[in-house]
C-alpha positions, 0 to 999 in steps of 0.5 A: 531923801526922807528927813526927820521933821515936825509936822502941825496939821490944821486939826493941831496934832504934831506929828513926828516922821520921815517925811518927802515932800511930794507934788501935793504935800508931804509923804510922812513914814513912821509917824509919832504923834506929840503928845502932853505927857505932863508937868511940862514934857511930852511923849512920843505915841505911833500914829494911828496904830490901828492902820497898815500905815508902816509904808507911808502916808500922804497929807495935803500941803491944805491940811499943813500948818507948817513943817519944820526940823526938831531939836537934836534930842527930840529927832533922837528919841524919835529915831530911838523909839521910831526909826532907825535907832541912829543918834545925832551927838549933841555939841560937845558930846563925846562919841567912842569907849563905852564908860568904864573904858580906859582913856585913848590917846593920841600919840605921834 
């Protein structure tokens, strides 16, 4: 099953994909390279979008620096702009009525 992970390459571009782990490295599917966006943030571009890569990549376990899960909120802009479009609540996050919606409760 793919998962949304972080991959460094040996070149240092940070990529942003589905990712499976294969016999040889890694298959990355709808990749977003990590870009400065400055003053301290970042932004989200599609990787290499001049290629028909939409099916998938495969990249070397050689050519991997590391590969590891991003933070909540990033994976969710990645899945916003990227992928699916389904969001992971952060803690504490209320999920349900749209704001302006009158309060549920429960009763029994």
């Amino acid at each position: 099953m793919a998962e949304v992970k972080l991959v460094r390459l040996q070149t240092g571009e940070e990529l942003i994909a589905k990712t499976e782990k294969t016999d040889e490295g890694y298959t990355l599917k709808n990749a977003a390279i990590v870009l400065p966006a400055g003053q301290g943030k970042i932004g989200l571009a599609p990787y290499m979008p001049y290629c028909e890569i939409e099916k998938g990549f495969s990249v070397k376990d050689q050519h991997i620096m590391f590969v590891v899960d991003p933070v909540t909120e990033f994976a969710n802009e990645y899945s916003t702009n990227f992928g699916s479009g389904l969001v992971v609540p952060t803690s504490g996050e209320l999920v349900g009525a749209p704001m302006g919606a009158p309060d549920l409760k429960l009763t029994t």
